[in-house]
Structure formats: C-alpha cells, structure tokens
C-alpha positions in Angstrom: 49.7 -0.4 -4.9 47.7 2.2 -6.8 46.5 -0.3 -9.1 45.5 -2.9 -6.9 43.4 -0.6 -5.2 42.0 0.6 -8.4 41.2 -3.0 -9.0 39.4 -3.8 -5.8 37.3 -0.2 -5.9 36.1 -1.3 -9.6 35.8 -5.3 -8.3 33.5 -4.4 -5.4 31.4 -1.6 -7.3 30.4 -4.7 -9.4 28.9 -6.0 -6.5 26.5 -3.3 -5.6 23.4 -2.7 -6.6 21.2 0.4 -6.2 17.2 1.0 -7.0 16.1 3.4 -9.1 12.8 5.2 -8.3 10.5 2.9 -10.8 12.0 -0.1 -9.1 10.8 1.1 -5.8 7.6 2.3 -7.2 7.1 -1.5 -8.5 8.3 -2.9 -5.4 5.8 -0.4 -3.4 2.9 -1.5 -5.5 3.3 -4.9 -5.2 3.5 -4.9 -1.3 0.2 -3.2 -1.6 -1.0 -5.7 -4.6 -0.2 -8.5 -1.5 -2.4 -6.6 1.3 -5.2 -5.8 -1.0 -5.7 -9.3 -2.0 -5.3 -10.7 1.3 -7.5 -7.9 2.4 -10.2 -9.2 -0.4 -9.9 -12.5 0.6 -10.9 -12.1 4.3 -13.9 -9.8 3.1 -14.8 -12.8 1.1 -15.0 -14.8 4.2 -16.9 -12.6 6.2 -19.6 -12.6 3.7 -19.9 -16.1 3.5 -19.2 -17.0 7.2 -22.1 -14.2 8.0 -24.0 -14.4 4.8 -27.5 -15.2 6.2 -26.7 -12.2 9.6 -28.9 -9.5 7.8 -28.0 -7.4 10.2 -24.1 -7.9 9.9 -23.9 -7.7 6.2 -26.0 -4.5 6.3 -23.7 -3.0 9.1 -20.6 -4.6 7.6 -21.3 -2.8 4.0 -22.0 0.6 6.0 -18.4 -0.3 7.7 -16.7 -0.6 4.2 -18.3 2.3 2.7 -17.5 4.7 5.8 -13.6 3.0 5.7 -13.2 4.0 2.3 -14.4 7.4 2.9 -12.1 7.6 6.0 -8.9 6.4 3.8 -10.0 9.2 1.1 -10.1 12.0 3.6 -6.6 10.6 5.4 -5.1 11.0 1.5 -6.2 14.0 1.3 -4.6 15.6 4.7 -1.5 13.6 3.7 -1.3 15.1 0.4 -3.1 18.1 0.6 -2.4 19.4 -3.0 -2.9 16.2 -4.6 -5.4 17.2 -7.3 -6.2 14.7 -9.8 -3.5 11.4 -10.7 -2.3 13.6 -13.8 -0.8 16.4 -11.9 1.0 14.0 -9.0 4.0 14.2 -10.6 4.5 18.4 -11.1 3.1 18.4 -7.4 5.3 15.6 -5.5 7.7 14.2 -8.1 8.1 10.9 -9.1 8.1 9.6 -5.5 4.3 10.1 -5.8 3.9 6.6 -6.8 5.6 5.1 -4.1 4.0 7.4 -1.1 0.6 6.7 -2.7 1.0 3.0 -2.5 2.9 2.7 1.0 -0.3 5.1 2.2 -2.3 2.6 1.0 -0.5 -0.2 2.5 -0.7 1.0 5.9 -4.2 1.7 5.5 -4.7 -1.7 4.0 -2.8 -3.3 6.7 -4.8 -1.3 9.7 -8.0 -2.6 7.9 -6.9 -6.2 7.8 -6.4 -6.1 11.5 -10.1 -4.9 12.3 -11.3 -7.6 9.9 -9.3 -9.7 12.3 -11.3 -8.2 15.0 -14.2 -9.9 13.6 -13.0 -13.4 13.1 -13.1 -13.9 17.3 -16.7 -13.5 17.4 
C-alpha cells in the first residue's frame, strides 16, 4: 500500500505545473503588449476618421497628453517609492515587473473604453 501511494503522489506531481515569477512577468507584459496595440490601433482610427475636425485632433492630442500625465501621477501614488526602473527591484522585489505591467493594463484598458466613447459620435 505504501508504495502504491508513493507511486500515485510522484504520478500526479508530474502533472502539475507551477509559474515562476519571470513566467508571470512575461505573461503580464504580454497582456499589456495586447491592450497597448489595440489601444494604438483605435488612436489610429480616430485620427483618420476625424483627420480634417481641427478642432478634435487639437482637443484629442491635449486629451492624450493630459492621460499620460494622469497614468504617471496614478504610478506614482501606487508606488510611492518607485524611483527610477534600476532601483524597482531593491524597492518591490521582483514582482515589480508584473505590478508595473498589470497597472498599465488596467489603465490601458480604462483608456480603450473612453476611446470607445468616441466611436458613437
């Protein structure tokens, strides 16, 4: 009996499989990869749907440049002693990479939605 139970425990360890932190660091980056190019593509249509609207594209760039800024600030009350990209890791730990780029995601994601917005016009 002991042995058969032995064999079963080793059998079905074969059969898990766990991430290591780079792996979710990879998987993390390219979820945002995914929203940041569909992101850039609908940008891309806006332009060229509205590309003779003076008056959007000037108001539109003012609305990128002040969402940027808005993301930036958000980062930093998220990760208050985030100094530069060299120190992240003495300050968070190797998680770093993953939080950054499921902050951006979200972020990302909340931006596509009021690109959306702008579609229904």
């Amino acid at each position: 009996m002991k042995y058969i139970l032995t064999y079963l425990v080793f059998s079905f360890s074969l059969l898990i499989n766990a991430q290591g932190q780079v792996e979710m660091n990879d998987i993390a980056h390219e979820n945002y990869y995914q929203s940041q190019k569909f992101e850039d593509s609908l940008v891309l249509e806006l332009v060229k749907i509205n590309k003779n609207d003076s008056i959007f594209m000037k108001s539109f760039d003012a609305s990128e440049k002040l969402w940027d800024h808005f993301v930036e600030k958000q980062f930093e009350l998220k990760f208050p002693e985030y100094d530069t990209w060299g120190n992240r890791r003495q300050v968070y730990g190797s998680q770093f990479d993953m939080l950054y780029y499921q902050f951006m995601k979200l972020y990302c994601d909340l931006r596509i939605s009021t690109l959306y917005d702008l579609f229904e016009d």
